[in-house]
C-alpha positions as CSV (number, residue, x, y, z in Angstrom):
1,X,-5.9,12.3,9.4
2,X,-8.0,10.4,7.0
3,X,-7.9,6.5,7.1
4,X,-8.5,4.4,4.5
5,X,-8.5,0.8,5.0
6,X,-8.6,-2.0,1.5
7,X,-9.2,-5.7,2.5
8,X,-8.7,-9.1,0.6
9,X,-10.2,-12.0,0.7
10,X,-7.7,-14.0,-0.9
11,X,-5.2,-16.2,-0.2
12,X,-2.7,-13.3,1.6
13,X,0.7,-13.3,1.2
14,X,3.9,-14.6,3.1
15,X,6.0,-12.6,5.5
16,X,8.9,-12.4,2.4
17,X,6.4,-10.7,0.4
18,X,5.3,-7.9,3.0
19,X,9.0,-7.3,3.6
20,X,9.2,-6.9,-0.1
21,X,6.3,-5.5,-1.0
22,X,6.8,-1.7,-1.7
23,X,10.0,-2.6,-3.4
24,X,10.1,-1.3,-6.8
25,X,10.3,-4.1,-9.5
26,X,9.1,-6.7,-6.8
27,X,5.9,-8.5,-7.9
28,X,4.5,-12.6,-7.2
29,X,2.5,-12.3,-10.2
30,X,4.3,-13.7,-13.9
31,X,3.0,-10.4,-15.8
32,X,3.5,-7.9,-12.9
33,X,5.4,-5.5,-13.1
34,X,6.0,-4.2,-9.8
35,X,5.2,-0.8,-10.3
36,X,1.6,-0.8,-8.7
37,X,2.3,-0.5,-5.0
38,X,5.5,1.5,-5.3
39,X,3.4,4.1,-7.3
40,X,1.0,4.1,-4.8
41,X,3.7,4.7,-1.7
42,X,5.7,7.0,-3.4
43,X,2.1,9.2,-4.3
44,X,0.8,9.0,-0.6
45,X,4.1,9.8,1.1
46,X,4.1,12.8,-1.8
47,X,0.9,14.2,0.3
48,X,2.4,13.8,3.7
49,X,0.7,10.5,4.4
50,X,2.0,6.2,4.9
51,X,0.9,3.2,3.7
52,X,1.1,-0.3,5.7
53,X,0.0,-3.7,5.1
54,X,-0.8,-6.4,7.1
55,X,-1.3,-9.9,6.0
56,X,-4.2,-13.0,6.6
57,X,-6.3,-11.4,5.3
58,X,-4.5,-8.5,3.3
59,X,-5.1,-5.5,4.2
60,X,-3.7,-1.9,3.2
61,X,-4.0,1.0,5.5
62,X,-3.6,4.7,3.9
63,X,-3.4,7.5,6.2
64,X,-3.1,10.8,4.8
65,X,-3.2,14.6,6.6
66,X,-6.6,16.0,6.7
67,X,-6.4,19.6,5.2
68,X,-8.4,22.3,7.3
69,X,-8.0,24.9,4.2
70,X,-10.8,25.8,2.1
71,X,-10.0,25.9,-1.6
């Protein structure tokens, strides 16, 4: 597998918000649109992979299949 790992220094988010977070049409922000992360899941599970998040500070793990092939 390949791992990618994206970490914030902001202020994080609550425990309601992780539970919600790949939720289409769920977004904290007043003009979000809450397409971003589901996007983003729906794409890496499309290539056999999983995203997780874990909270203070933020941060997204990707993992996603290594292919051996050669093009």
């Amino acid at each position: 597998n390949v791992l990618l790992e994206f970490e914030d220094t902001g202020t994080g988010f609550s425990y309601m918000d992780k539970k919600e977070i790949f939720e289409l049409l769920s977004t904290t922000k007043q003009t979000g649109t809450g397409l971003g992360l589901v996007s983003c899941k729906q794409i890496i599970e499309n290539h056999g992979g999983s995203i997780s998040v874990k909270e203070n500070p933020t941060r997204f793990i990707v993992k996603i299949p290594k292919n051996d092939s050669n093009p």
